[in-house]
VEXKETOR-15888 format. One record per atom (N, C-alpha, C, CB): x, y, z. Coordinates in pm, whole numbers, plus 50000, padded with zeros to 5 digits. Glycine has a CB too. Example, Ala and Ser with C-alpha at 12.3 -4.5 7.8 and 13.67 -1.06 7.14 Angstrom:
REM residues 2
513194943150780512304955050780513204967050780511314955350905512854977550708513674989450714512905000350787514084994050572
REM end
This chain:
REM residues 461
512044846447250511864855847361511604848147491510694865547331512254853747579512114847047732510504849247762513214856147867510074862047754508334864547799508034874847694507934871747981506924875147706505694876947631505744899147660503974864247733505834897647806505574912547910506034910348045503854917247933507134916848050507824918848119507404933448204508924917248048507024930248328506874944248434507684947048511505904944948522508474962848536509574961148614508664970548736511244967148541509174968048858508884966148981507344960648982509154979049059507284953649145506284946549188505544957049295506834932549247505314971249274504884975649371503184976249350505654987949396502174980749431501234981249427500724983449255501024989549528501124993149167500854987249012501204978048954501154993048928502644975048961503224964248916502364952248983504744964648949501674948149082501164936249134499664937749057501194935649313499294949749056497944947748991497874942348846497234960548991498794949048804499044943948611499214930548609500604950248518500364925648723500054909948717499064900848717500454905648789498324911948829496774900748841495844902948718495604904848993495814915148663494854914948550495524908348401494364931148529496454909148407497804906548247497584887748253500434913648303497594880448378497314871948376496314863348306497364872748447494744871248339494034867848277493824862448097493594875448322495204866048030495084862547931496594852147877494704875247866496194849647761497524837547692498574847547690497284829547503499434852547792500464859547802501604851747890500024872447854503164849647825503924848547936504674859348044504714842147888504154860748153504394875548212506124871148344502324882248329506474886248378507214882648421507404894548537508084878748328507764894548674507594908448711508954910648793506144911348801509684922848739511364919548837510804931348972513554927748716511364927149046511384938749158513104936149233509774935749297513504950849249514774945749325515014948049430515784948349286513774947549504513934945949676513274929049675512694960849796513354921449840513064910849841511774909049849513634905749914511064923049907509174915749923508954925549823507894917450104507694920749800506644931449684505934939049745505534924949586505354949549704504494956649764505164963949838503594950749823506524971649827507094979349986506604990149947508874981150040506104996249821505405010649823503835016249886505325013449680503505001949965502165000350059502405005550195501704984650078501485017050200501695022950307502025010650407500515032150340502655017150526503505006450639502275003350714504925013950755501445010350757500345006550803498924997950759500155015550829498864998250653498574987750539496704994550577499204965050579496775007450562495815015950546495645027750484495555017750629494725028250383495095038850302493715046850290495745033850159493585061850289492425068150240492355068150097492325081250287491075059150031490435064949946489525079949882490025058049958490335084449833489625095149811488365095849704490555103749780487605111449702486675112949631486745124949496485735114949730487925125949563488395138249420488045148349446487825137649270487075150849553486825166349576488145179549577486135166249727489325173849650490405184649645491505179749516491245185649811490755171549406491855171449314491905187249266491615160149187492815185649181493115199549098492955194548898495225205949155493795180448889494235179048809493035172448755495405174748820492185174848634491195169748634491305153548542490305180848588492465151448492492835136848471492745128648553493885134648438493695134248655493405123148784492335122048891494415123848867491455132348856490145127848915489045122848859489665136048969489295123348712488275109848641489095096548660487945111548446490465097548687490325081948731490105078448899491805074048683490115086448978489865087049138488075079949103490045108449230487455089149002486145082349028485645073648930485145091549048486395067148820486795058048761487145044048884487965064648677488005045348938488475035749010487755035249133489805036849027486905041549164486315043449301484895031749241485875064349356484485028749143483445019149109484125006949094482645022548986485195005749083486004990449072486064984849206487654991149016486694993449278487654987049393486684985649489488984995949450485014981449456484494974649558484014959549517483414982949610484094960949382484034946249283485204940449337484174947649096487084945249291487694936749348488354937649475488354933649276487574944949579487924938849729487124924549737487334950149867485564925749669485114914349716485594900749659483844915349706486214903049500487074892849435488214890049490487374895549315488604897049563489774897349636489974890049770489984909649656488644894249891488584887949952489414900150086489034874249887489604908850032490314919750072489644935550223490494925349906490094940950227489404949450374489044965850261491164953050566488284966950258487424979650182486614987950236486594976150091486524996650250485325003150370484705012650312485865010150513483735018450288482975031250295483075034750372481935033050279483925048550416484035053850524483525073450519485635049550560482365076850576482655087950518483025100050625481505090650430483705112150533484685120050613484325134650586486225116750573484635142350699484865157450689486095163150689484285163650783486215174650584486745180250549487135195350590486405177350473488175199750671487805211950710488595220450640487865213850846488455232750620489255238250511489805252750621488145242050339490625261850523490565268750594490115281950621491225267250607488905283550508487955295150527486625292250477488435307550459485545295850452484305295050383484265295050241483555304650421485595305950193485445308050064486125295749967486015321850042486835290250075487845278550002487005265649964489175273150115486065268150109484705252450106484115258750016483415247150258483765266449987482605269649885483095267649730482065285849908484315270249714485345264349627485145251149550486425262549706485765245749706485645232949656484305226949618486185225349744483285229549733482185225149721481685221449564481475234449789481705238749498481175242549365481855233149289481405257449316483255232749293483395224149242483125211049189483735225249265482825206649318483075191449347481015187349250483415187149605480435197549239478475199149215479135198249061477165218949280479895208848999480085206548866480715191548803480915217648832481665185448885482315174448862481035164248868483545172148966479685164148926479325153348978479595146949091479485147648916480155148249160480095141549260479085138649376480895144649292478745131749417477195127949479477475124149623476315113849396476595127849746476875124849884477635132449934477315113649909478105142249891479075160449921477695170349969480045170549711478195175950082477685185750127478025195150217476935182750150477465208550191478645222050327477915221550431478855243050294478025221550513477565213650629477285224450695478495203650702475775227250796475225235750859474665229351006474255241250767474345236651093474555237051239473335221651261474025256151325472725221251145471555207851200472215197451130469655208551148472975196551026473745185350961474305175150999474525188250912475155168150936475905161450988476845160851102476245160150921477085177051139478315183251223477935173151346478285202951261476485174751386476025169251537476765155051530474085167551563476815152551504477415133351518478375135051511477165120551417479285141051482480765145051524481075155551607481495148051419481515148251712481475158651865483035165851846481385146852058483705157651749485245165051731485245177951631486405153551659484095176151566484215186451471483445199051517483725181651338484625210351600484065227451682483965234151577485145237351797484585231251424484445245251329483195250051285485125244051201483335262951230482215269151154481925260251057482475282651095480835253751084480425246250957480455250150825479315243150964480595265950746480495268850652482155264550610479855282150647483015260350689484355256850661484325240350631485335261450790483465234850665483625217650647482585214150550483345207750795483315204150458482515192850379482625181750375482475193250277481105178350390480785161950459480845151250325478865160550546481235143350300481105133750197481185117250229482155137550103480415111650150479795100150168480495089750094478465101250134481845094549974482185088549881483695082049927482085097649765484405088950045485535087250103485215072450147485895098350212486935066750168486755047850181487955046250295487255035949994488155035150334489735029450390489985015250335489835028050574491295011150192491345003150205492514997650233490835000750143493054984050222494294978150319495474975150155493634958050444496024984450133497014979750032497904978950011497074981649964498514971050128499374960750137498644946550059499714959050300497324942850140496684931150161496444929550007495374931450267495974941749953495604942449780496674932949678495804961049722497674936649729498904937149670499134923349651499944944349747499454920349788499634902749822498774895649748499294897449978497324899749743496344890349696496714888649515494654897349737496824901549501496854900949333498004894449331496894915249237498964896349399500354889449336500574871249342501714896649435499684870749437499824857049502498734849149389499284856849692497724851849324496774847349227497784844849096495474859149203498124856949072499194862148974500394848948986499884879949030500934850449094501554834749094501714825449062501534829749130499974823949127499484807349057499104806748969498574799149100498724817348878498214814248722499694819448643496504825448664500894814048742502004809848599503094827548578500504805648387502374840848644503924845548591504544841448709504254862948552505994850348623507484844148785507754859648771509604828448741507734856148921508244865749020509384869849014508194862249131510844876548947512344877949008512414888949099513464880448899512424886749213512914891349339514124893849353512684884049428514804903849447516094912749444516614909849356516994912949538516574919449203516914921349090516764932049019516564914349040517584937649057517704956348951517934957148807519164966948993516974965048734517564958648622517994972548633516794950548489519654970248527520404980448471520454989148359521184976748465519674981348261519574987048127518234981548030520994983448057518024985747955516484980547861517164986547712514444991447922517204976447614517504984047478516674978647385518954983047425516554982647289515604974847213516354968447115514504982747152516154957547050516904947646959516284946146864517194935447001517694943346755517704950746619516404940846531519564949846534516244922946633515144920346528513934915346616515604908646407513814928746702512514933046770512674924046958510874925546643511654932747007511594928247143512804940947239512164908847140512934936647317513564944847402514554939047494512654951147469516194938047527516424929347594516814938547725517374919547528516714930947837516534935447999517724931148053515254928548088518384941148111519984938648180519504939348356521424955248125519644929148443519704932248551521124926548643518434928548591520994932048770522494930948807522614911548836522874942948981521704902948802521894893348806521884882448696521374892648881520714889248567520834881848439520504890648336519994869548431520494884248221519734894548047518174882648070521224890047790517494889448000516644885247965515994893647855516064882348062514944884947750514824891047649512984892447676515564882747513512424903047573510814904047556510224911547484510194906847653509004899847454508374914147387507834929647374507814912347367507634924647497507134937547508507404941347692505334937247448508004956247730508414959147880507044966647904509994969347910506434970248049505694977148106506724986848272504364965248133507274993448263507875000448358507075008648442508775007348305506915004148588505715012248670506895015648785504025001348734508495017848789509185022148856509845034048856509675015548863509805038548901510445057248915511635064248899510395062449036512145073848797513635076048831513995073048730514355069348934514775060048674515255049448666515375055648508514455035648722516645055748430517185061448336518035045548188518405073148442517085042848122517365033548051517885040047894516125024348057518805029547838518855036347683517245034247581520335026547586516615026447638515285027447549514835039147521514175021447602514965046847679514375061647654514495068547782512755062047605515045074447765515305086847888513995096447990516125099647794513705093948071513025097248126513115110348171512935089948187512185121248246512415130548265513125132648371511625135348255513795141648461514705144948553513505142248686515475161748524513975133548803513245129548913513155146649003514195114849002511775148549022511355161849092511245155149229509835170149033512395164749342512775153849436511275162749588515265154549484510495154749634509195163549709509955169849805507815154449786509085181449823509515188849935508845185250095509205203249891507515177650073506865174350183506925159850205505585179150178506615157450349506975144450418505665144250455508165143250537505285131850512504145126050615504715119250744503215114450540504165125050871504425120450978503275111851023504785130451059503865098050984502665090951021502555079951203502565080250872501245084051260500995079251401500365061451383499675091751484500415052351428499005043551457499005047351605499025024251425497905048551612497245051651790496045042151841496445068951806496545037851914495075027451983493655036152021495585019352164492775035451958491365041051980490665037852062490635040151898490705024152145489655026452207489345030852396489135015052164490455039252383490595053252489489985063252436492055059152521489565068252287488955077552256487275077552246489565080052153486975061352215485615061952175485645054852085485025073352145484145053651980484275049151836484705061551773482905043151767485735061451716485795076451608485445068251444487975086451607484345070651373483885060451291484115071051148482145053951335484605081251167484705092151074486465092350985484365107351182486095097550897487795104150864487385118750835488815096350700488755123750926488735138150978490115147550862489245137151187489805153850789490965160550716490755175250787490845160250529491945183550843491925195750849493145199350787491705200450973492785211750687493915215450628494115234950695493645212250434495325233750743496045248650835496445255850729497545246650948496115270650800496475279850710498105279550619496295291950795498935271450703500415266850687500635263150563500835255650771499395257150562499145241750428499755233550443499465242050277500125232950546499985216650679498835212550706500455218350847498505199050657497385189650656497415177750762497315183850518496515177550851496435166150936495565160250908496385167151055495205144550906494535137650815494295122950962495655134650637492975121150967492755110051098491735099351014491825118551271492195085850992491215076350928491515064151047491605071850742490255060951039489825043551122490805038751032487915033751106491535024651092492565016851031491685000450980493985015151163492544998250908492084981250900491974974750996492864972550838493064976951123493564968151200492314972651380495664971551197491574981551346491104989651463491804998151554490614982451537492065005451451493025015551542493125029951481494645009551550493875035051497493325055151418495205052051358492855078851616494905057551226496395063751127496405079451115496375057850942496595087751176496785103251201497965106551088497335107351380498105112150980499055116750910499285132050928498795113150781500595136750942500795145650967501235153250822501525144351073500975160950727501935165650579502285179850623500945166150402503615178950625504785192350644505575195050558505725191750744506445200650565507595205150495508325204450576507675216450436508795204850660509755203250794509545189850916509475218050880510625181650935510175172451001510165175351147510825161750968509305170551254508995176951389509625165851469507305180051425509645168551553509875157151703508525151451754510595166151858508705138551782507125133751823506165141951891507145122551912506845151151988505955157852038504855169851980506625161452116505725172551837505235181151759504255178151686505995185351696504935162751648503395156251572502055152351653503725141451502502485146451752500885148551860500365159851894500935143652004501175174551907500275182951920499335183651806500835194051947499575187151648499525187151591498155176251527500605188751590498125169151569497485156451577496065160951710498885142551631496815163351797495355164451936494555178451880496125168752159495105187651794494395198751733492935192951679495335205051608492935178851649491985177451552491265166351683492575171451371491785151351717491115145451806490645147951959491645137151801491685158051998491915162952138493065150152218490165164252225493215157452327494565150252397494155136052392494945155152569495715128752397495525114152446497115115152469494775100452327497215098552599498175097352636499845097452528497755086952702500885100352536501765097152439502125082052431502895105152460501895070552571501705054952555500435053052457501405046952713499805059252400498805049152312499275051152211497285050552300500205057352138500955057752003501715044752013501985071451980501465037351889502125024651896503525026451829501265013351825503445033651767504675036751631504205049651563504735022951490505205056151512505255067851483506505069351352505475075351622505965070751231507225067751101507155079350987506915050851006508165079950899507955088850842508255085550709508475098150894507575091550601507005085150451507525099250390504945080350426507415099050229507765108650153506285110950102508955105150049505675123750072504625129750017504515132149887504465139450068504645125949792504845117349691503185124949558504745097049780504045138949491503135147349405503605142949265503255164249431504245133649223504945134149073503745133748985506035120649033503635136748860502285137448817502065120748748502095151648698500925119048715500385104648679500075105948565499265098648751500235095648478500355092748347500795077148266501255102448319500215074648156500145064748114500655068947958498835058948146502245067747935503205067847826502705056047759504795067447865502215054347625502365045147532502785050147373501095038247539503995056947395504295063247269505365052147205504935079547289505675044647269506795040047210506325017047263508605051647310504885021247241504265009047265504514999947177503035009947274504765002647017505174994046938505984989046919505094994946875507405000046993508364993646955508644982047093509525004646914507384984647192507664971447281507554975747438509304964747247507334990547442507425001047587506625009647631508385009247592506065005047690505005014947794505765018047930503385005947844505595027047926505625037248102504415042348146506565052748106504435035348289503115035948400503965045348479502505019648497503495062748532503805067948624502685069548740504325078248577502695061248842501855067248949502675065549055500465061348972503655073849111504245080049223503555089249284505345085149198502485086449334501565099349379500985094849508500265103749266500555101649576499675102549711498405098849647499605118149797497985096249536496565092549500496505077949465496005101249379497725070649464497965055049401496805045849403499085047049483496465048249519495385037549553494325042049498495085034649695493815053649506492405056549445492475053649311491905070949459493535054649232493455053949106493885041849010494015063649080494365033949100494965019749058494275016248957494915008349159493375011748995491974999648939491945002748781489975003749020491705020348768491695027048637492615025048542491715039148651494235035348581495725031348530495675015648516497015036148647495395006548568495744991948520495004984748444495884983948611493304989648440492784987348321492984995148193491684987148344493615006748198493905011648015495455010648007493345031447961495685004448064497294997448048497404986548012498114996148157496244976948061495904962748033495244964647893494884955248151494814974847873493724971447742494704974647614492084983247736496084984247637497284989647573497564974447514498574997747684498134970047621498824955147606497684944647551499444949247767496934943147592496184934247509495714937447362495094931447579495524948647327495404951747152496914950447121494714969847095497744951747152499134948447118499514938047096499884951147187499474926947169499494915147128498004910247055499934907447248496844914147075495564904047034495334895447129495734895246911495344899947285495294886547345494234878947348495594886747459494164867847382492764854647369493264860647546493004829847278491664860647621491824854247757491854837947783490694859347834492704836947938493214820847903491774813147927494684813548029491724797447908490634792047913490394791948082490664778347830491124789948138491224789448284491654799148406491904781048293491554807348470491914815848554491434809348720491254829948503492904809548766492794803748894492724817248971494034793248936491254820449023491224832349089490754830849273490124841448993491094816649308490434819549424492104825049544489334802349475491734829649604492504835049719493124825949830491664843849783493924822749877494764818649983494224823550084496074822049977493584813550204493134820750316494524820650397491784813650394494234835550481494534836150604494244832050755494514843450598495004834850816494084828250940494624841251059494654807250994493464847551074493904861451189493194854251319493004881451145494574848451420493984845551557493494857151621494954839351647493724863851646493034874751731491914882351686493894884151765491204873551575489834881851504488874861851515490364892451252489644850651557488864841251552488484839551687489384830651490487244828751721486344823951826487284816451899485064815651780486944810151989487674802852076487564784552016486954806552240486364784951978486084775651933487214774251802484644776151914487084781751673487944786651558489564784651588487614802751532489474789651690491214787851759491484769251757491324795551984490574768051913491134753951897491114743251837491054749651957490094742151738490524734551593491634734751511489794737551505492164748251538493024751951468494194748051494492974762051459494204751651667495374744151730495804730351718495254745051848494404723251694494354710351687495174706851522492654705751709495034713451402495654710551323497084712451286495064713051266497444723951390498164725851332498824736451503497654730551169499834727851604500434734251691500934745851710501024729651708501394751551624502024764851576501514775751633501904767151439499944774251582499204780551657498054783951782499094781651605499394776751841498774776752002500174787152075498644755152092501214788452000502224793352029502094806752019503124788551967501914819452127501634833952083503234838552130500104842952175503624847352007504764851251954504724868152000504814847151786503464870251971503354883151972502124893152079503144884351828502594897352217501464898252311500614908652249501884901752462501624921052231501104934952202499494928252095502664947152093499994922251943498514918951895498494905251876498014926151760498594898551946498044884051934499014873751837496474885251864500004876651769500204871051662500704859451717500964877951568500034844251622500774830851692501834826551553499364815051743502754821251629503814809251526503304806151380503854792151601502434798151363501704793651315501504807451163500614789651435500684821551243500874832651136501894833251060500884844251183502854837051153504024835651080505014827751045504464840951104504744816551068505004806050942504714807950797504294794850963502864807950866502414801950705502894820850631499864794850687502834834550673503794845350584504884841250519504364855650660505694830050572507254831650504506554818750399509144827250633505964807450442505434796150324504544802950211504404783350398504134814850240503264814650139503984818650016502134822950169503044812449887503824816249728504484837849776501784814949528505394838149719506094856049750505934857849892505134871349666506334845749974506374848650110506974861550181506974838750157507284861850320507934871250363509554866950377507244875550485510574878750325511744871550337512404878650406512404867850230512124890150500512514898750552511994901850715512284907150461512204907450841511304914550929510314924150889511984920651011510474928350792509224938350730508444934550684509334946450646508674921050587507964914450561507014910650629508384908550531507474899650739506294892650818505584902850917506884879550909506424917050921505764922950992504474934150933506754927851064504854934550796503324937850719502394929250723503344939850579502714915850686501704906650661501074900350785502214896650577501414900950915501334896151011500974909051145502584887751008501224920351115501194930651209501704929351331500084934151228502524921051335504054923551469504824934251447505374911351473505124930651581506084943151642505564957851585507864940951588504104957751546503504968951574502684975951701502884968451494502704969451808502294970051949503134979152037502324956652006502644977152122503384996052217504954987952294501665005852436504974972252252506244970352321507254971852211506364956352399506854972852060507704981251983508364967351925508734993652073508154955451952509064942851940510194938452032509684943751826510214948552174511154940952258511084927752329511384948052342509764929652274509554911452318509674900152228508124908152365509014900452100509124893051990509944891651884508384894251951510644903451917511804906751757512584892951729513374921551790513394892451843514184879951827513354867851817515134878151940512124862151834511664857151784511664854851678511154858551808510644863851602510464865051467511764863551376509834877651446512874863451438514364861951356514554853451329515484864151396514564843651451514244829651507513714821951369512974830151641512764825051382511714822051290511654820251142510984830051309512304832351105512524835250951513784828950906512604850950917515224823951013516494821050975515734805850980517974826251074514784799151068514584780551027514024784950926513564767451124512894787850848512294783150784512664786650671511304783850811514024800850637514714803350511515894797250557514844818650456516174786650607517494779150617518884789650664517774771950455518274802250700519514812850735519984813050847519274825850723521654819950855521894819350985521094837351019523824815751018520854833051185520124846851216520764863851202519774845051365522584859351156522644873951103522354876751002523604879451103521944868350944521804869950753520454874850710521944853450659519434875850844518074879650829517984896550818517234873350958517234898250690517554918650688515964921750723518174928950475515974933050795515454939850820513904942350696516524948350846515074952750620513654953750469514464951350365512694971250423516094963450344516584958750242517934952850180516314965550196518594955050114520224946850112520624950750242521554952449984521854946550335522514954650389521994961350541522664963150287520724957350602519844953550680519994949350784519294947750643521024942650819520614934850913520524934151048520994928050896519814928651110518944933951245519984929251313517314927751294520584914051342521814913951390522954921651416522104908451349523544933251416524754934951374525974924351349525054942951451526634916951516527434911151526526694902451602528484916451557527794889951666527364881551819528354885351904527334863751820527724878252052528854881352150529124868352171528574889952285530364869152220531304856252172530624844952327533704861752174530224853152444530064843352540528764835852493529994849552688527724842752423526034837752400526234835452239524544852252445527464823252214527654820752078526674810052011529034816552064525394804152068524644799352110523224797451985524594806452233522894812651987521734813551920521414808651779521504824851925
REM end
């Protein structure tokens, strides 16, 4: 057998299984068939943790608060951005908060409360509703999972699995004297055992159910905050519509406003929509403005056909992040009674630093400069980003091989000049150090590319 466990895609589960699957005498292997990992991380590389108060499904809210006790162990193993952040909830009548409320008292949940005129409301000058409509909770978070992703995968790295990058696999069958062999559009490979945490995707091992295609989108804002104030809260109001506007502090210091519709709006629609809850601000402090799929498929952990070598991980959901930590420990524990694993004698768990110029001292800088020129070079005005950043993105182990890439890991051309200043840079950039010519540099995926053509007089670049 080529490996031991084989995971197909590298997205935010697929990277976690790596980092935990590692931990033991396993040969692992993880295909993804886009070029970076992690593209199912929100673009803003900020995500609300939830508290389960508006689950429904009561599976997935024992792992929301299952995983809500992990993921402050491994942000700090991680080295990662985690927050306790806590948020109000506005609903859209008394009887609905009281609903939930009751609910949320029978579930356990702790630091929930319906909020009355001496409460919490006072410290939030944004929040005009009838307090018998809002609930305050203490259990809500913001963490960065993109950054999650990278970290686990990049550990995952160095303790030995391989990565295959742009590689679809086509088919999975199982073989006649055991293991499973893996067809992708570039090689076979054989294993013991597959873990599938990708969506859709119709193999002869076993047929999956028919993809339920969502009806709702997210209109998502980053907006520069500090024209508003500290807004230190996350603000959910849900409209009688059952259109949800959703406002969380970002990793990066800045506000992520999600808009959830059924119909997509024109920017202007989404800022109204948006100032309902913060009040007006200019339409220049929106840095970017994108739009995501609202993502309800239900979550589940298939191990029916574990012996013969196949587990299916489904979390396509708007809850991914809250529930990660959980889904990847009884997936890990699947696979490890399956094989018997020994953990290895050695686990290389420390983290790859970064280096964020525009969060270091002056002092911090010019040492830095001193080691290393690159970063004295600023690439990027809107947020600071120097050469040097994005270098070491494309050097690092699962570097960036794309503009999306370095622009997750690096937060360019997220600034209000949109990248008319740096883009070609950053092209620049990514064609030396991947030996490419600069039309060959894509965007995010095959077929990409930011170049179109050249013009024959500026044959130059």
């Amino acid at each position: 057998m080529d490996y031991d466990v084989v995971i197909l895609g590298g997205g935010l589960v697929g990277c976690s299984l790596a980092y935990e699957l590692c931990k033991y005498s396993l040969n692992i292997a993880v295909i993804e068939k886009n070029f970076d990992i992690a593209e199912d991380a929100a673009l803003f590389n900020s995500s609300l943790i939830l508290d389960g108060k508006d689950e429904e499904d009561e599976a997935v809210f024992r792992r929301i608060k299952e995983s809500s006790e992990e993921l402050g162990r491994l942000s700090t193993a991680l080295g990662v951005f985690h927050e306790k952040v806590p948020s109000f909830t506005i609903y859209r009548d008394k009887d609905e908060a009281k609903r939930i409320y009751d609910r949320a008292v029978r579930r356990g949940i702790e630091g929930i409360s319906l909020l009355s005129e001496d409460g919490p409301i006072k410290r939030n000058p944004l929040i005009k509703d009838d307090p018998s409509c809002v609930i305050y909770s203490e259990n809500t978070g913001v963490i960065a999972p993109y950054d999650y992703a990278t970290a686990m995968a990049e550990i995952a790295f160095d303790n030995g699995v391989s990565f295959r990058l742009e590689e679809e696999v086509t088919d999975i069958q199982r073989q006649a004297r055991g293991g499973m062999k893996i067809t992708t559009n570039k090689n076979k490979y054989t294993s013991k055992l597959v873990i599938k945490t990708t969506f859709g995707d119709r193999y002869t091992i076993k047929h999956e159910d028919s993809v339920m295609f969502p009806t709702e989108i997210l209109e998502n804002m980053l907006i520069e905050k500090d024209f508003k104030g500290e807004i230190r809260n996350i603000i959910t109001r849900y409209k009688s519509n059952g259109e949800v506007v959703t406002i969380l502090p970002s990793s990066t210091n800045k506000l992520v406003a999600s808009f959830r519709t059924n119909e997509r709006k024109e920017f202007s629609g989404v800022k109204k929509e948006v100032e309902s809850v913060i009040g007006p601000f200019p339409a220049e402090r929106v840095d970017i403005l994108n739009q995501t799929i609202y993502w309800k498929e239900p979550v589940f952990l298939d191990c029916e056909f574990a012996e013969k070598g196949y587990i299916h991980v489904q979390a396509k959901s708007y809850a991914v992040d809250s529930i990660m930590t959980s889904l990847t420990k009884d997936t890990v524990s699947a696979v490890v009674e399956h094989f018997k694993a020994m953990p290895v004698s050695e686990f290389k768990s420390k983290t790859r630093e970064y280096y964020r110029f525009s969060e270091m001292s002056d002092k911090e800088r010019n040492e830095l400069i001193r080691i290393d020129p690159k970063y004295g070079n600023m690439v990027c005005l809107c947020s600071n980003v120097t050469e040097g950043e994005i270098v070491d993105s494309i050097r690092r182990p699962l570097g960036a091989r794309t503009v999306e890439g370095v622009r997750r890991r690096t937060r360019i051309v997220f600034g209000r000049c949109q990248g008319s200043h740096c883009l070609t840079k950053v092209i620049r950039i990514l064609a030396r150090e991947l030996d490419k010519n600069p039309m060959d540099i894509m965007n995010d995926k095959k077929n990409s590319q930011v170049i179109a053509s050249r013009i024959k007089e500026f044959d130059t670049m």
